[in-house]
N, C-alpha and C positions, 0 to 999 in steps of 0.2 A: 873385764870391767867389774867393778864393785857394784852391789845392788845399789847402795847408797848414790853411787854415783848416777847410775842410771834413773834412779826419781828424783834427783836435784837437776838433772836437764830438761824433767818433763814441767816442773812446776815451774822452770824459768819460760821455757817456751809458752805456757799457759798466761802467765803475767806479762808477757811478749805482742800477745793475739789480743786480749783483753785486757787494756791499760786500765781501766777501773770499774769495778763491781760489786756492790754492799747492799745488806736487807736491812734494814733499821725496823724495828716494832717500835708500834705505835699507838697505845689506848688512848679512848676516851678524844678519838678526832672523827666527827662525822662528815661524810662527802666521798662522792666516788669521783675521783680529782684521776684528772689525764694531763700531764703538764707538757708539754714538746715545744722545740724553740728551734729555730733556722735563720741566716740572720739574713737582715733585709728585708721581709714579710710579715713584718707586724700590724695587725689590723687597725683600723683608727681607734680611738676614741670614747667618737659620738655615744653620747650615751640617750636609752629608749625615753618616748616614742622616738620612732624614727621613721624617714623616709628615704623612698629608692627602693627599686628591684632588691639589689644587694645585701640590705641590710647593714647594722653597723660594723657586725664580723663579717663582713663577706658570704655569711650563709640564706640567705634570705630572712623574708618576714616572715610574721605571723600576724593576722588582723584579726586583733582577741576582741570580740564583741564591738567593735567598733576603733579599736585603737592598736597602732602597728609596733611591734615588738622584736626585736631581732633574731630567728632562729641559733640554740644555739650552734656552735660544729661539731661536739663533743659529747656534751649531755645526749642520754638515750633516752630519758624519759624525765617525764614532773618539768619545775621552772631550775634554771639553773645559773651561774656566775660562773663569766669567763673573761677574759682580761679585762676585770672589776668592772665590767656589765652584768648587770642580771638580765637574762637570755630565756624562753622557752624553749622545750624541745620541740622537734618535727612531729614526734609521736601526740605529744601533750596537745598541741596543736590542733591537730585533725582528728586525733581522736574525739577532742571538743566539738567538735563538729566547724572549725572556725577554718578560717581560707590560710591557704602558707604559698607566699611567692617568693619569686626571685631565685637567687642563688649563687653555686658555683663555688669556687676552691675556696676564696679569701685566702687571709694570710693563714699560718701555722702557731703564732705561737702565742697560745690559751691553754687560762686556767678553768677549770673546772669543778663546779662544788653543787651536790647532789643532796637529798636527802639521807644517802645507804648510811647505812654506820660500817667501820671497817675496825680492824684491830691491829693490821698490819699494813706498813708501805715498804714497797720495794724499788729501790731508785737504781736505774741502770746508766753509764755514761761510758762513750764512745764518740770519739773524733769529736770532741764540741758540741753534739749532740745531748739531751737529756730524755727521758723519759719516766713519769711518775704511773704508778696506776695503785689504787685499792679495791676494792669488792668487799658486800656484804648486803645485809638487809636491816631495816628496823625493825622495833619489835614492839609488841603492847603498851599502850602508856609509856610509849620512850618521848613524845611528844608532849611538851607544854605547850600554854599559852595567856597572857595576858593582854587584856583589854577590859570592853563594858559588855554592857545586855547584848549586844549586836556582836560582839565575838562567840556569845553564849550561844546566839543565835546557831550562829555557825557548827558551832562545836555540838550541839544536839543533833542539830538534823547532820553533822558527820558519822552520830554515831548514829542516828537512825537509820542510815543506806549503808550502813555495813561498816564503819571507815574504824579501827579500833587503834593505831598508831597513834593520835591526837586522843588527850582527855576529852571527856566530856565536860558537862556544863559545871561549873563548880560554885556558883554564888558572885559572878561580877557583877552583876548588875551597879548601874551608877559610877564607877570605877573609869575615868576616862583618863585621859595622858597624865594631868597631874596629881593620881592617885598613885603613878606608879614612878612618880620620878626620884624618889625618896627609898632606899633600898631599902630601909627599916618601915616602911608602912603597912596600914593594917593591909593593903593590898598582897603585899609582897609576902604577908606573914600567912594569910590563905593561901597564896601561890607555894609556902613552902610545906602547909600540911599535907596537899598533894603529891609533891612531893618526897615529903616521909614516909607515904603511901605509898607510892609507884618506885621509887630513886627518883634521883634528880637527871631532869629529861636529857637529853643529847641533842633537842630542835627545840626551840623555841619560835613560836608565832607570836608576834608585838603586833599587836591591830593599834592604831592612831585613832583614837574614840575621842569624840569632844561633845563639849554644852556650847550654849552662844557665846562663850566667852575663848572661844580658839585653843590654838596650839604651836608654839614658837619653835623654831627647830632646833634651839638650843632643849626644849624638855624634851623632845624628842629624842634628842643623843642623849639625855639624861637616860629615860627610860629605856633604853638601847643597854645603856652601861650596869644599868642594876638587872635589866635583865641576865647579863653573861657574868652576873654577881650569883645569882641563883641557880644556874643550869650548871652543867657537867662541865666540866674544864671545856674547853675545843669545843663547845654546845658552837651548832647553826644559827643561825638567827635569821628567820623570813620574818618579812616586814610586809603590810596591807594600809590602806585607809580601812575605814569602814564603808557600807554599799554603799552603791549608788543606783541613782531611779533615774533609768534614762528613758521613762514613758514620765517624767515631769512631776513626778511625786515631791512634796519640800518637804523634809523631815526641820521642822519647826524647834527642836530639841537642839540641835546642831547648829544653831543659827541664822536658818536657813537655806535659799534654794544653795548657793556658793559655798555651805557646811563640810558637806560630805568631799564634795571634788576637791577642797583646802587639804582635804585627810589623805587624799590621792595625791596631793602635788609634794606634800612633804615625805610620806612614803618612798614615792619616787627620788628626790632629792638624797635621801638617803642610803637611798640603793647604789645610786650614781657615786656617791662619798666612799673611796676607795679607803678611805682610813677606817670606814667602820666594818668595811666586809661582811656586809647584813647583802641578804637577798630580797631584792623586789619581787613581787609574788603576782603581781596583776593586780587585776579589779574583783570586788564581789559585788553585784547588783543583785536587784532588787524590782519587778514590774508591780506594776501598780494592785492588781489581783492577787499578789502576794505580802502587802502589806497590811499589817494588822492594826494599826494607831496613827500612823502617821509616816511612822520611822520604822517601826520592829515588824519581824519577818510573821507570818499567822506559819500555821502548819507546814501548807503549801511551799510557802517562802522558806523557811526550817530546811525543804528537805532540796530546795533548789540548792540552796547555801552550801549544802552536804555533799551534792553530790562536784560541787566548784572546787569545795575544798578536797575532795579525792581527786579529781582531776592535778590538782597542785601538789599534791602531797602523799600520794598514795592512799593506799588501805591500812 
């Protein structure tokens, strides 16, 4: 037998066992994404709060400070998006210290999107089958984020407990959804000195910040859209209202007491908006001994903030 002949029968047997196989590289996409699919098992829907043992994915809950959120099946850690719910992990969860029920198999076929940054995807396929998977980590100032004083909030006392992924405080103050709906504004043009400074981030954090005069969902997808105007190609996009005081605080700034929870319901709604592929992040609150005016976080409240947004987003 000819050599030649003898390795033209092995590479046909090989294409024989494994009908298809390919790495595709891939920069500048953040998310540690698990994609698997089986047919007839597809989870519902429902998107968070939710209720039932179950959960919306069939993984159980999670009861985050008072309100039920679907574990997700797949995410390991942080909050995560899976067949276009945003989801918590089990670990994120209880390591919060917050209660996680229910459970069990649910369906299989979820997507997945994390914080990690990756550089490569490698996509396997067999019998009808798929499977996606990435790895990696983020890295210093690979995180942005726009909003007001109450994002700043956040983003100080992040950096105060450690948290170095997310910028720091950079001068938002006053700055509320409709300072950022305009991709050429002075908002966006601070957002881009940092920027210039760090690269331009790979996560972006959109906090939904208002005065008494609200926030429509239509600016909201505005500010969505100019945000993925200034971040990295493939940038994340988590979404928040701003706190909330569930010991009865009104932050008077906002509109009052129904301000804050407006900035939660829109958040939400957008998370749920499969077309925008932004992550719902949870809640940040606020207790009343942590409030320094009314509305803004004193020290205390800074480093509560800090350690909510590590809990969400890592270090």
């Amino acid at each position: 037998m000819k050599k030649s002949d003898f390795f033209g029968g092995i590479v046909i047997l090989i294409l024989f066992l494994v009908p298809a196989a390919n790495i595709t590289a891939q920069s500048w996409w953040w998310g540690s994404t698990t994609t698997s699919s089986t047919a007839n098992n597809t989870p519902s829907q429902t998107n968070p709060p939710v209720s039932g043992g179950g959960g919306a994915l069939g993984c159980g809950t999670c009861t985050w400070y008072g309100t039920e959120y679907p574990l997700c099946c797949t995410t390991s850690s942080g909050w995560g998006r899976e067949n276009n719910m945003s989801c918590i992990s089990r670990s994120a969860c209880e390591g919060a210290g917050q209660t996680v029920s229910g459970g069990g198999s649910g369906g299989t076929a979820t997507t997945t999107s994390t914080w990690e940054w990756s550089s490569t995807t490698t996509t396997t396929s067999n019998q009808g089958s798929t499977t996606t998977s990435t790895s990696g980590s983020g890295g210093e100032n690979t995180m942005g984020y726009c909003g007001c004083s109450m994002a700043e909030n956040v983003a100080n006392g992040y950096r105060a407990v450690g948290g170095r992924r997310m910028w720091g405080g950079y001068g938002t103050g006053g700055m509320v959804v409709q300072n950022w709906t305009d991709p050429n504004s002075g908002s966006w043009q601070l957002f881009d000195r940092q920027a210039d400074k760090y690269g331009k981030p790979g996560a972006v954090w959109v906090q939904i910040c208002i005065f008494s005069q609200g926030a429509t969902y239509d600016e909201v997808k505005r500010m969505i859209a100019a945000a993925r105007q200034h971040a990295a190609p493939g940038a994340t996009i988590y979404i928040t209202g701003q706190p909330l005081y569930p010991e009865g605080n009104v932050c008077s700034l906002a509109g009052g007491a129904d301000g804050p929870p407006s900035t939660d319901r829109l958040a939400q709604q957008a998370g749920n908006d499969s077309s925008l592929n932004v992550i719902y992040s949870g809640t940040f609150t606020l207790r009343n001994s942590e409030v320094a005016d009314g509305c803004h976080a004193n020290s205390a409240g800074e480093q509560s903030l800090g350690n909510r947004a590590v809990e969400k987003w890592g270090r």
